[in-house]
MDAnalysis code that builds the backbone (N, CA, C; Angstrom):
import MDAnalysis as mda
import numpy as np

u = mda.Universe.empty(663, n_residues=221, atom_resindex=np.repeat(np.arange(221), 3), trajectory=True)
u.add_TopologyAttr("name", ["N", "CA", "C"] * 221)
u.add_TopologyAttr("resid", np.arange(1, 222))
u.add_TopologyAttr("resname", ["UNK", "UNK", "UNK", "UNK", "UNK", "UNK", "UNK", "UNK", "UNK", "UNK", "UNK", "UNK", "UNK", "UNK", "UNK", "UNK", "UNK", "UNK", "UNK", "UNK", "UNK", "UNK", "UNK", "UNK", "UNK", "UNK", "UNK", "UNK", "UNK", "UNK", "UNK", "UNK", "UNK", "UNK", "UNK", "UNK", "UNK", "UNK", "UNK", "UNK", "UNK", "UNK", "UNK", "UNK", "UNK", "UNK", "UNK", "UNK", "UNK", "UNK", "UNK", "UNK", "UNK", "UNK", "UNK", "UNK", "UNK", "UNK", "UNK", "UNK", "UNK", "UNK", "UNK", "UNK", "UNK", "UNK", "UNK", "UNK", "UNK", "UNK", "UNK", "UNK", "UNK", "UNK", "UNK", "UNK", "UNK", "UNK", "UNK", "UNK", "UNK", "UNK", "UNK", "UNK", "UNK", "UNK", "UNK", "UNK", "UNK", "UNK", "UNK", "UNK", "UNK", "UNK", "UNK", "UNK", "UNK", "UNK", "UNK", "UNK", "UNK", "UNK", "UNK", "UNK", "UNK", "UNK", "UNK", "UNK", "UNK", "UNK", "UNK", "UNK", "UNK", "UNK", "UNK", "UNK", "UNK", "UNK", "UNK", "UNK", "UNK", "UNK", "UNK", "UNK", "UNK", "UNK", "UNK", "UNK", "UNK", "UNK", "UNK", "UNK", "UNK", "UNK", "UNK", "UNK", "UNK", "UNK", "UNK", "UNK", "UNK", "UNK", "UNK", "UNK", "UNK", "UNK", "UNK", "UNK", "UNK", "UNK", "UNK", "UNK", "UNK", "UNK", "UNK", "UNK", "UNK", "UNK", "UNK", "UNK", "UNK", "UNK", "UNK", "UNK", "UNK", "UNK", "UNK", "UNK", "UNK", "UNK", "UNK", "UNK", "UNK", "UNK", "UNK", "UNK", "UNK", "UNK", "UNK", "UNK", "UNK", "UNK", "UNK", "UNK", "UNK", "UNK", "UNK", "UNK", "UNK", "UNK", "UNK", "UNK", "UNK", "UNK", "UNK", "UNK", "UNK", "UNK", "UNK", "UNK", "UNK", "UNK", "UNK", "UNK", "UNK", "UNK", "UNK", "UNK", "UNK", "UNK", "UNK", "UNK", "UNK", "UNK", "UNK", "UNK", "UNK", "UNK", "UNK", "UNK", "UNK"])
u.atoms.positions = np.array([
    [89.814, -6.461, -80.793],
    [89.046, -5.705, -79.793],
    [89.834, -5.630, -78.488],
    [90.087, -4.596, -77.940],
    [90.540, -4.251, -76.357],
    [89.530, -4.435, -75.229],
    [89.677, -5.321, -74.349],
    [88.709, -5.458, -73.251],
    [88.972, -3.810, -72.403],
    [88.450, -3.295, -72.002],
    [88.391, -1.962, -71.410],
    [87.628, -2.004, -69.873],
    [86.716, -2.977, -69.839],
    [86.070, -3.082, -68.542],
    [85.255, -4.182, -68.343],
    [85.371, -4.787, -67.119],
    [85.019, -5.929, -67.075],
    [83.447, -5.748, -65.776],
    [82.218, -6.497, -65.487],
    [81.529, -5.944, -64.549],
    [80.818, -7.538, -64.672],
    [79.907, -7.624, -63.758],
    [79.415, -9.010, -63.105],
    [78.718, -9.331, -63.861],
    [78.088, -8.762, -65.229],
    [76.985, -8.989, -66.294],
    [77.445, -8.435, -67.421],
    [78.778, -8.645, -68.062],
    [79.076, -8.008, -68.878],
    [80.927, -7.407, -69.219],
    [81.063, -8.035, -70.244],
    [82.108, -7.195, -70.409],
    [82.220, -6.309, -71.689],
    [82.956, -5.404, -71.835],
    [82.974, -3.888, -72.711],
    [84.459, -3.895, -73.277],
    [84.012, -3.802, -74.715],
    [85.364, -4.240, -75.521],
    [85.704, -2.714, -76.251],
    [86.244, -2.227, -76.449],
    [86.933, -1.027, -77.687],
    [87.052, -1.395, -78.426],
    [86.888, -1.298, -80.166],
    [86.540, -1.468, -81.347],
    [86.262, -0.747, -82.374],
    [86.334, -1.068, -83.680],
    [86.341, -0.109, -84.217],
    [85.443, -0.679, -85.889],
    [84.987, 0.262, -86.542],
    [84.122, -0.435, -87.701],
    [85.037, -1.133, -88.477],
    [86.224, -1.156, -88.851],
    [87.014, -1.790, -89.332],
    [87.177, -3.374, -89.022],
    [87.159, -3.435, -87.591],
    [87.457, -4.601, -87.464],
    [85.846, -5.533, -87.274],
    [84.821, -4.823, -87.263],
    [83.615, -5.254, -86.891],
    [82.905, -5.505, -88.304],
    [82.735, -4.599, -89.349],
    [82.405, -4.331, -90.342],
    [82.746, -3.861, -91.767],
    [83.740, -2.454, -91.969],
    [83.903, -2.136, -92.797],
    [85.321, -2.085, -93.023],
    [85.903, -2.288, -94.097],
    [87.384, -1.849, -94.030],
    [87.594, -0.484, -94.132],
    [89.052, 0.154, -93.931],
    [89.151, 1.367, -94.197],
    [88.206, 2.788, -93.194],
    [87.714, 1.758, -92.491],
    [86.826, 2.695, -91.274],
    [86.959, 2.370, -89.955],
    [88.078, 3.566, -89.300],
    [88.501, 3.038, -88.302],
    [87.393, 3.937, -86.962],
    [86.451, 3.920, -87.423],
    [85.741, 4.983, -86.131],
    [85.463, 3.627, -85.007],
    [85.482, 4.366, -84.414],
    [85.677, 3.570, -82.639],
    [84.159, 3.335, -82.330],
    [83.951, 1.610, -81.707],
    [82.476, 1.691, -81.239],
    [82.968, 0.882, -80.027],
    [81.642, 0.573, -78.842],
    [81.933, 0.035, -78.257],
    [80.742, -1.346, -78.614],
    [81.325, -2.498, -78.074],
    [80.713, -4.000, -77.874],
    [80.639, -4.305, -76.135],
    [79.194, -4.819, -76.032],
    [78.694, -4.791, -74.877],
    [78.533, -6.305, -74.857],
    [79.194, -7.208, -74.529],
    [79.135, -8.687, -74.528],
    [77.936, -9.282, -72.688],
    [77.256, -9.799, -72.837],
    [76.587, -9.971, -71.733],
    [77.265, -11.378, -71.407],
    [77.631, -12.092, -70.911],
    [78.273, -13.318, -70.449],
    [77.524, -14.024, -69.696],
    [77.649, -15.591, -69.699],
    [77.313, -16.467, -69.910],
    [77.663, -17.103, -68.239],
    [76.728, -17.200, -67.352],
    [77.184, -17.546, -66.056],
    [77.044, -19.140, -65.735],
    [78.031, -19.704, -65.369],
    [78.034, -21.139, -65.549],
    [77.050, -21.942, -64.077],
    [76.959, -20.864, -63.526],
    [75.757, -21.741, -62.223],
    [74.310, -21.818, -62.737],
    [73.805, -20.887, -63.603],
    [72.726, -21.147, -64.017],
    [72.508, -21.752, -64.753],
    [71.179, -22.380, -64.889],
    [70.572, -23.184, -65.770],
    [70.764, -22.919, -67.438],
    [71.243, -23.652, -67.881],
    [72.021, -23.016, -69.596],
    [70.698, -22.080, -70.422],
    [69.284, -22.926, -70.071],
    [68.035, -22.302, -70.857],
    [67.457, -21.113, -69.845],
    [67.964, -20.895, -68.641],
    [67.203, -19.812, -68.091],
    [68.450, -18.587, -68.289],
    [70.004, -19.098, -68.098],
    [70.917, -17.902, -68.606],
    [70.557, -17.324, -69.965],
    [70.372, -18.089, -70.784],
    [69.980, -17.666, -72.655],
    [68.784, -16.683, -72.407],
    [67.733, -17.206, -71.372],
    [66.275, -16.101, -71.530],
    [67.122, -14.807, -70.860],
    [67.403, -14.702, -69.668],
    [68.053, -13.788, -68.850],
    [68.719, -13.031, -69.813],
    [69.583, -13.564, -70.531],
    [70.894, -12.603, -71.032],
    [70.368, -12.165, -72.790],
    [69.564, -12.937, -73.055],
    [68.586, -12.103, -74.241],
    [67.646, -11.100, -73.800],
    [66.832, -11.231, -72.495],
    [65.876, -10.259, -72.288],
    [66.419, -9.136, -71.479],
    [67.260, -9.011, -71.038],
    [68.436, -7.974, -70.513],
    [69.224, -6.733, -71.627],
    [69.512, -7.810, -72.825],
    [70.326, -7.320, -73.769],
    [69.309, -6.543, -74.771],
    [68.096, -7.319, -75.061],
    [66.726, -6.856, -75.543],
    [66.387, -5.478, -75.149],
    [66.194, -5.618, -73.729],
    [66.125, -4.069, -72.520],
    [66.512, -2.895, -72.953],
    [68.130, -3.363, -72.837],
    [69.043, -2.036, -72.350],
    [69.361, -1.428, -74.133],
    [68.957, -1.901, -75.153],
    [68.845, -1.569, -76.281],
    [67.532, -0.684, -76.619],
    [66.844, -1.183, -75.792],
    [64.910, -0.756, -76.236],
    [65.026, 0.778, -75.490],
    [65.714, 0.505, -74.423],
    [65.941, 1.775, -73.111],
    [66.962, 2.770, -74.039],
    [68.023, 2.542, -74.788],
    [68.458, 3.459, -75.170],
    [67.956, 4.021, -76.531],
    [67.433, 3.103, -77.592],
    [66.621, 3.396, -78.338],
    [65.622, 4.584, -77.827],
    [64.882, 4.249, -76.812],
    [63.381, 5.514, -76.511],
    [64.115, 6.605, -75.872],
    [65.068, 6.430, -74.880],
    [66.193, 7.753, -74.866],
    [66.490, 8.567, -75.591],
    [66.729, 7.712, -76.841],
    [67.372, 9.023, -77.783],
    [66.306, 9.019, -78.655],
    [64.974, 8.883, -78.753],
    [63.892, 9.413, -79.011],
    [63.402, 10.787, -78.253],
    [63.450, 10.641, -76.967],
    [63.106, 11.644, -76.007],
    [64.176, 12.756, -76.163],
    [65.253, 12.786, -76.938],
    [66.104, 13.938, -76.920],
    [67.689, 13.398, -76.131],
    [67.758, 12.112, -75.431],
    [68.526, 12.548, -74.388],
    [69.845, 12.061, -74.927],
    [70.685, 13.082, -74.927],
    [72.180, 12.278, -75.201],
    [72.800, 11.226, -74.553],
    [72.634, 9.592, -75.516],
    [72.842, 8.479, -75.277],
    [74.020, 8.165, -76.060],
    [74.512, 6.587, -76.265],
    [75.213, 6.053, -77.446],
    [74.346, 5.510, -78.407],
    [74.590, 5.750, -79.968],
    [73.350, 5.665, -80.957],
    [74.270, 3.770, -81.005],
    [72.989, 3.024, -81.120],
    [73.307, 2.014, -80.911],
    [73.233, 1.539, -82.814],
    [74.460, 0.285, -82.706],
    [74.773, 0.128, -84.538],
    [73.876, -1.429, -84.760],
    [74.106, -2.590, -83.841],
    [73.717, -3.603, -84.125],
    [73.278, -4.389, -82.488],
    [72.791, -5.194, -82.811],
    [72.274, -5.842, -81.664],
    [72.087, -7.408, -82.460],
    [72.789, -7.784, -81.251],
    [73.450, -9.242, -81.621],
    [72.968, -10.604, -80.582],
    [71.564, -11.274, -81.258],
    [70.521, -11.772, -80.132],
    [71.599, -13.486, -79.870],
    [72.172, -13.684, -81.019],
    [72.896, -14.906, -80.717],
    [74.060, -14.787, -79.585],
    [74.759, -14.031, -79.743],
    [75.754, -13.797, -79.034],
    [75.815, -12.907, -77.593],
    [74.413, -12.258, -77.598],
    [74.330, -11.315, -76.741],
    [74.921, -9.895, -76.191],
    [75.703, -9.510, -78.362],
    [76.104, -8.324, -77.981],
    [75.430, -7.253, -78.522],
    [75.710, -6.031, -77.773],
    [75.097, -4.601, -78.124],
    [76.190, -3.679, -78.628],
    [76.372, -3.501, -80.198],
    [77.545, -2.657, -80.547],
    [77.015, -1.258, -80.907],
    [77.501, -0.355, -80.198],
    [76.966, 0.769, -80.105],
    [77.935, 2.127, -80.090],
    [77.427, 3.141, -80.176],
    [78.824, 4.265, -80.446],
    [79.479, 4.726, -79.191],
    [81.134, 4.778, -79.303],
    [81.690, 5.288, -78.696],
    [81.405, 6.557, -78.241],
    [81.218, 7.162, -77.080],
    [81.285, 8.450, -76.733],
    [82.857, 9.233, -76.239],
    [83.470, 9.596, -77.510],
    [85.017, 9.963, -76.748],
    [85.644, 11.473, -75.868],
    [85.306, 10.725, -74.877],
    [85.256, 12.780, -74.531],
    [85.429, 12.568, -72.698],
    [85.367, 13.766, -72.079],
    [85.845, 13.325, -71.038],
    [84.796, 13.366, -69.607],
    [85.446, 12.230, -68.975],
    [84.275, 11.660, -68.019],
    [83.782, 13.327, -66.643],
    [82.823, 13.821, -66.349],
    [82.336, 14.575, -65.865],
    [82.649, 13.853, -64.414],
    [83.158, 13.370, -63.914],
    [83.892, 13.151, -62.497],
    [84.833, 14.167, -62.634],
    [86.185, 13.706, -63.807],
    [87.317, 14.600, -63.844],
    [86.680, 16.053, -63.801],
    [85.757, 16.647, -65.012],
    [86.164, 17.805, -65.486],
    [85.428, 18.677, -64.216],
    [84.196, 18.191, -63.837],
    [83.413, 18.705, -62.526],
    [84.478, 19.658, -61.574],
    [85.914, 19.074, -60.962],
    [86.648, 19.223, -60.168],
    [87.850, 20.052, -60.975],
    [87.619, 20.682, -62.029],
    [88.644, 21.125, -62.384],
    [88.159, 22.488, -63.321],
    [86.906, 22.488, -63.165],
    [86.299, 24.424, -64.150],
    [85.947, 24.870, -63.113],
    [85.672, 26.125, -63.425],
    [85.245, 27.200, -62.284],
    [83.877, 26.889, -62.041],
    [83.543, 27.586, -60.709],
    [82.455, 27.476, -59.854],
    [81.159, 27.626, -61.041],
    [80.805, 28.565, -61.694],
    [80.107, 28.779, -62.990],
    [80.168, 27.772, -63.354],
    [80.905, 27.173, -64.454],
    [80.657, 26.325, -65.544],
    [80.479, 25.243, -64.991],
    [80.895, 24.467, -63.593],
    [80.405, 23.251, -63.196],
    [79.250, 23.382, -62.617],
    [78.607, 24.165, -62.482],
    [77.065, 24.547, -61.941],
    [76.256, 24.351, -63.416],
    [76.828, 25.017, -64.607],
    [76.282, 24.650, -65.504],
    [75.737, 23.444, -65.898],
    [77.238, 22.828, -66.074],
    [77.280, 21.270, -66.139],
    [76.428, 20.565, -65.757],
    [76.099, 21.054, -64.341],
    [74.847, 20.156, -63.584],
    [73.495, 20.459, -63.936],
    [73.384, 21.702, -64.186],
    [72.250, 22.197, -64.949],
    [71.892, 20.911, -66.180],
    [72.996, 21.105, -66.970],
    [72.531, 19.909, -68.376],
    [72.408, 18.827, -67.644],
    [73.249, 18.335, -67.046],
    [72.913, 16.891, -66.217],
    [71.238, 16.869, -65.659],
    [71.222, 17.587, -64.749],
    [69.396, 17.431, -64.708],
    [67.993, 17.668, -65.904],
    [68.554, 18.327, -67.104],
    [67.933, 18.116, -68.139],
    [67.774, 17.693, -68.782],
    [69.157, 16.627, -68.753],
    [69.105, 15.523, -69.096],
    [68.991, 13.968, -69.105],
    [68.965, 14.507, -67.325],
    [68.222, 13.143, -66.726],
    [66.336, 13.396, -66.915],
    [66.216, 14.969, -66.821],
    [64.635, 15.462, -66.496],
    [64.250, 14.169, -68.086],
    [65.108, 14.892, -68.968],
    [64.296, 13.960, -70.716],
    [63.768, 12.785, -70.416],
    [65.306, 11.744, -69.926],
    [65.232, 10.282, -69.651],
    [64.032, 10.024, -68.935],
    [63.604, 10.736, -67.944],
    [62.284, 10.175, -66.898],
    [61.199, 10.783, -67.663],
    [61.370, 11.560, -68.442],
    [59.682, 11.801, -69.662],
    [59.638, 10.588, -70.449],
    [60.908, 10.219, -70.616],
    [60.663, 8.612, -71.858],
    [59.801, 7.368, -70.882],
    [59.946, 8.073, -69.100],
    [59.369, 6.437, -68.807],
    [61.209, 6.000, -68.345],
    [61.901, 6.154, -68.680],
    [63.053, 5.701, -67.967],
    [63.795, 6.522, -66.614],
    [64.493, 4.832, -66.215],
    [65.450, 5.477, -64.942],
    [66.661, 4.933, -65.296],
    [67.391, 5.242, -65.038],
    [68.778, 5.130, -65.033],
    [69.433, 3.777, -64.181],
    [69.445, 3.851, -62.853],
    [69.537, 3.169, -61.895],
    [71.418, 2.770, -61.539],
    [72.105, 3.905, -62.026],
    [73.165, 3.845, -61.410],
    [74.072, 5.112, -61.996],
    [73.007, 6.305, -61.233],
    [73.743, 7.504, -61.772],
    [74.811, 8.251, -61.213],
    [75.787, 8.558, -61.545],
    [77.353, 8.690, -60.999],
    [77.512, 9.956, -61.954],
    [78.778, 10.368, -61.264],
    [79.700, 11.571, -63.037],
    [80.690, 10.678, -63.763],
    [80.679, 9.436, -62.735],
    [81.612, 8.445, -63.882],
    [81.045, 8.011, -65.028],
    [79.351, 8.316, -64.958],
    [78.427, 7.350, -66.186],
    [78.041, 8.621, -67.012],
    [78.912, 9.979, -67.220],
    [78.642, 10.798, -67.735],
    [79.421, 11.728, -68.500],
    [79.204, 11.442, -69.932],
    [80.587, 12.326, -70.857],
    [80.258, 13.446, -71.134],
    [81.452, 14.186, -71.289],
    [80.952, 15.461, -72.153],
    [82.044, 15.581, -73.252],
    [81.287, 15.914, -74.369],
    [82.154, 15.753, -75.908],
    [80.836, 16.659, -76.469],
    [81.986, 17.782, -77.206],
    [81.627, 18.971, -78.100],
    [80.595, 19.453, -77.522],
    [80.295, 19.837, -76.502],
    [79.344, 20.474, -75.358],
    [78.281, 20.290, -75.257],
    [78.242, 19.026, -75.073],
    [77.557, 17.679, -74.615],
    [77.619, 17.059, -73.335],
    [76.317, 16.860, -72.353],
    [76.551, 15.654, -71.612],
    [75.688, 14.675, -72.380],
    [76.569, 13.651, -72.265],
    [75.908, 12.425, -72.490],
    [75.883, 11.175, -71.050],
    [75.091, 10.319, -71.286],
    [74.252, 9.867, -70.333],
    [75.431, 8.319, -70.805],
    [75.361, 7.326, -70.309],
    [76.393, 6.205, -70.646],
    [75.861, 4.894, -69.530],
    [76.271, 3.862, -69.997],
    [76.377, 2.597, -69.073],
    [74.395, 2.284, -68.600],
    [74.108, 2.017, -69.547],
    [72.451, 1.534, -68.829],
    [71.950, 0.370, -68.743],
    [73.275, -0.613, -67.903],
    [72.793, -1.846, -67.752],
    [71.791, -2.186, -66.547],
    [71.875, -1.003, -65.504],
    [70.694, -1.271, -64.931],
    [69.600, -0.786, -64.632],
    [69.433, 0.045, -65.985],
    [67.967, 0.799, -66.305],
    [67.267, -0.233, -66.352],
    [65.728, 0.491, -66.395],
    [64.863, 0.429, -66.395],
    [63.738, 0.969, -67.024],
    [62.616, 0.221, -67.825],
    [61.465, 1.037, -67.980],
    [60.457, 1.329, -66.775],
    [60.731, 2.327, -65.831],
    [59.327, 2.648, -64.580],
    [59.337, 3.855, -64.745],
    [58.041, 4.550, -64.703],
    [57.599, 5.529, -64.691],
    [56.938, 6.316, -63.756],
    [56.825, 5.647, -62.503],
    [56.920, 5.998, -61.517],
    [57.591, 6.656, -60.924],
    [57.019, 7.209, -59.692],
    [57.398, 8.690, -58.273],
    [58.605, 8.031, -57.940],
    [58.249, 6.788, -57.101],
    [59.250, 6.063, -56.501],
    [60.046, 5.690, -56.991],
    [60.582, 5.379, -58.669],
    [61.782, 5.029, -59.108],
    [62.538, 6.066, -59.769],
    [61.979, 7.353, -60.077],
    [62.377, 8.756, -60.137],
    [63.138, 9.093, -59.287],
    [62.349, 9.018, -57.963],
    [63.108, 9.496, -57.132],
    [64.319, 9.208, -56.666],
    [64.376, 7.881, -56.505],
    [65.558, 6.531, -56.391],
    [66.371, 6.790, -57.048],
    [66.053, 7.318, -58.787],
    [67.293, 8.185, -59.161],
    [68.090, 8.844, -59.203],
    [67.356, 10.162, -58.786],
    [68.137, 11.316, -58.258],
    [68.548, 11.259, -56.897],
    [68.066, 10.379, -56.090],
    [68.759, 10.265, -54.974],
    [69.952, 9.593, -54.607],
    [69.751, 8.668, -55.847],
    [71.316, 7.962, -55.323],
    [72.135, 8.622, -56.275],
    [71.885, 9.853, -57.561],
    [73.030, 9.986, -57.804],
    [73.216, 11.860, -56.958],
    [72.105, 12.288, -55.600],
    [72.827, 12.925, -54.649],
    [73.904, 12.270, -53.648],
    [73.949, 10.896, -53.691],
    [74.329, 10.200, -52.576],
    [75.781, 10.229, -53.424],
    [76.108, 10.218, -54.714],
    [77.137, 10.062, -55.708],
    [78.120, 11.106, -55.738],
    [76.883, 12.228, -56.254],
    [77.631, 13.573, -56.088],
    [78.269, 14.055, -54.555],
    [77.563, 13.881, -53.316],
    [77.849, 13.933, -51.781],
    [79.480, 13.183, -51.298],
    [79.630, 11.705, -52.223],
    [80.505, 11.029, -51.705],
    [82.112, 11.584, -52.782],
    [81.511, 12.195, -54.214],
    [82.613, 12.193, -54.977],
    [83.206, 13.884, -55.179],
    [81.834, 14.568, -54.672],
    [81.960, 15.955, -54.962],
    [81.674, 16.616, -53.620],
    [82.220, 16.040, -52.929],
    [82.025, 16.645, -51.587],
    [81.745, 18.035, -50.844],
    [82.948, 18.879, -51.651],
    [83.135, 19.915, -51.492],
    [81.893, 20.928, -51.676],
    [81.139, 20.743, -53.186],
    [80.181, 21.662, -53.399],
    [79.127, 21.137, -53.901],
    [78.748, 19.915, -53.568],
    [77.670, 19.089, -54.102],
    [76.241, 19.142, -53.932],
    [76.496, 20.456, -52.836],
    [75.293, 20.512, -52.512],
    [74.834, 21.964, -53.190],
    [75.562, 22.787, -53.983],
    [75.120, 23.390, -55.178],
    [74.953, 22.818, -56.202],
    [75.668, 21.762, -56.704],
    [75.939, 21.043, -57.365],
    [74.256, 20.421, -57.442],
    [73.686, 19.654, -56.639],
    [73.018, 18.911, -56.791],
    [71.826, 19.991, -56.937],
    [71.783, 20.761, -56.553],
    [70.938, 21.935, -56.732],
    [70.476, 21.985, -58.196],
    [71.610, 22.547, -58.357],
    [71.490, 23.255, -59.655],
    [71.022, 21.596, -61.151],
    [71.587, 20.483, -60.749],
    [70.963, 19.564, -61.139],
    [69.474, 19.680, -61.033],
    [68.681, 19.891, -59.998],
    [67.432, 19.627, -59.359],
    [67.032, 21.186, -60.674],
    [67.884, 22.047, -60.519],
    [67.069, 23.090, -61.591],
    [67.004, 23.118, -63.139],
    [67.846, 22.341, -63.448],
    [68.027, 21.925, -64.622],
    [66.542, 20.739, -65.184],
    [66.571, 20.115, -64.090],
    [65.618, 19.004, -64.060],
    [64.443, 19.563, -64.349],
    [63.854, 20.541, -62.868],
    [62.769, 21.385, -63.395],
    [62.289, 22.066, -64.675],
    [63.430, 22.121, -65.346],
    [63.223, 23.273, -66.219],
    [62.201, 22.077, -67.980],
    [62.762, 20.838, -67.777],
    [62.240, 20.222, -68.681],
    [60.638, 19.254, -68.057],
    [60.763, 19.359, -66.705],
    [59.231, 18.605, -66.478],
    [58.311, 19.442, -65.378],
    [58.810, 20.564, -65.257],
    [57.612, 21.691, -64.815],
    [57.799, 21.586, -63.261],
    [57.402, 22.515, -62.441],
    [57.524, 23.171, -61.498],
    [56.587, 21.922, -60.436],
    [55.303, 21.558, -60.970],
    [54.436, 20.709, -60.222],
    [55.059, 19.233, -60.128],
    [55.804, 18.495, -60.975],
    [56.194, 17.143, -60.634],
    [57.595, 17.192, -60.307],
    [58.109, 18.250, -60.454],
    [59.835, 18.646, -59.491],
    [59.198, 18.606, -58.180],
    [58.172, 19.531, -57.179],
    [58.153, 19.348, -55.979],
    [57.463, 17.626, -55.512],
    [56.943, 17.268, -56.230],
    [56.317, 15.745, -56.501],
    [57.669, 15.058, -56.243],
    [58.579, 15.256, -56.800],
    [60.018, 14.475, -57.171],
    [60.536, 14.762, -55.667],
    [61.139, 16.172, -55.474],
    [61.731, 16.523, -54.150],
    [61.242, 15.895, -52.823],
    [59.650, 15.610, -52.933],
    [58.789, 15.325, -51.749],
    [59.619, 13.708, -51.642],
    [59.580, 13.005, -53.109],
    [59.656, 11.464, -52.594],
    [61.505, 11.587, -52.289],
    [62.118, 12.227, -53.126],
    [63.656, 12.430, -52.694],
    [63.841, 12.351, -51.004],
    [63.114, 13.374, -50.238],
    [62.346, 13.134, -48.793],
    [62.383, 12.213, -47.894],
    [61.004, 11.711, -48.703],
    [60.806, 10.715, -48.071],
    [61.854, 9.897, -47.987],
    [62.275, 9.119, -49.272],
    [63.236, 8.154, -49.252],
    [64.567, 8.549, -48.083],
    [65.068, 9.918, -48.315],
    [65.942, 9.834, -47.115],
    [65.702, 9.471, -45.639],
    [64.073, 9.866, -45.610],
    [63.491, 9.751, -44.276],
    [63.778, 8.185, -43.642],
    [63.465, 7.314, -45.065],
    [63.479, 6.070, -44.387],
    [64.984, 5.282, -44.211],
    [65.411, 6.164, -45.073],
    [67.198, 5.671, -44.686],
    [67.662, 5.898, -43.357],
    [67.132, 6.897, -43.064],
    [67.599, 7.754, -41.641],
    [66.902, 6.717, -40.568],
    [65.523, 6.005, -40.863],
    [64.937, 5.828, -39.769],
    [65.764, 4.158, -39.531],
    [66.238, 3.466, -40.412],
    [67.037, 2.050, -40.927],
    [68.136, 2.173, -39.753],
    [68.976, 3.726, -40.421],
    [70.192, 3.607, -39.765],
    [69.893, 3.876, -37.862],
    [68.748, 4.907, -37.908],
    [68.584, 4.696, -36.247],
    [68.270, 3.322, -35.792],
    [67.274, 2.794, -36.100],
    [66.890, 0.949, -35.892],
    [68.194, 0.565, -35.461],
    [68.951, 0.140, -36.386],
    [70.211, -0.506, -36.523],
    [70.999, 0.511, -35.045],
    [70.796, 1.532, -35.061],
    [72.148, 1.932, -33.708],
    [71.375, 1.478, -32.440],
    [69.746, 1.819, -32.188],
    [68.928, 1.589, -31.101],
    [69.343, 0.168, -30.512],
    [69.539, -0.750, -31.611],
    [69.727, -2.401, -31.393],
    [71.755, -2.588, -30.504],
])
């Protein structure tokens, strides 16, 4: 296995069924190892890193119930705390965003909000949406990395979504992000209706409102 990425709850190995399972089958998966933190208590790390690993399996499971292009997950591994699940090989929507014409990356964002719109009909949020956490393979976006989803179904954690991944698109897509995020927001609409998009936009709003009012506090002082 190739370590590929390392993160504070987890490291992500490259792999393949061959070496995991079958001979003669070299299709590529990935292994989601949750790791073992030596300050905590040995019986409260084991609950933590089983009911985490439990989660983000259950979260992508009802995802790709709801339609939404996820990784179809192969095994789930409660001793060890891994999640071996399918590779998505294709290329990360940071790159390609910045490199098609004005059209087709408007598109792009279009599927991106319809395909975040699915995820929040399942009851899920994402909670760290980027174009780095987003592939596209055979004209596909797929959705990736949901270690810090969530099951809420709520205004307020909806919104929290799409707002921090405007805050994503603003910092990485500078240039036109604000069509960009648009056309996300219409894509979105188009799968959960006209009445809980302005519901969504209102708390998008708000939430900036109170960022804005933080950062004045903080200069007033």
């Amino acid at each position: 296995m190739e370590l590929i990425k390392q993160g504070a709850e987890a490291k992500i190995y490259l792999a393949s069924f061959e070496e995991l399972y079958f001979p003669l089958n070299d299709e590529k998966v990935i292994v989601k190892h949750r790791i073992s933190k030596r300050y905590r208590i040995k019986e409260i790390d084991q609950k933590l890193r089983k009911e985490r690993t439990v989660r983000e399996a259950r979260i992508l499971y009802k995802a790709k119930e709801f339609g939404v292009n996820v990784p179809r997950i192969y095994e789930v591994d409660l001793k060890d705390m891994k999640i071996v699940m399918e590779f998505i090989e294709g290329e990360r929507l940071k790159e390609l965003l910045e490199r098609v014409p004005m059209k087709e990356r408007l598109e792009l964002c279009k599927e991106v909000g319809r395909q975040l719109g699915k995820l929040h009909e399942s009851g899920v949020v994402h909670g760290d949406l980027t174009t780095s956490n987003m592939i596209f393979k055979d004209g596909k976006v797929y959705l990736i990395d949901f270690g810090l989803a969530d099951f809420d179904p709520t205004l307020e954690a909806q919104g929290v979504d799409l707002h921090l991944l405007k805050r994503a698109m603003e910092s990485t897509h500078y240039k036109w992000f604000d069509k960009g995020f648009e056309a996300v927001l219409q894509g979105y609409a188009e799968v959960r209706g006209g009445e809980k998009m302005e519901k969504v936009k209102e708390k998008i709003a708000e939430i900036e409102s109170r960022g804005r009012y933080v950062r004045e506090r903080k200069w007033i002082k």
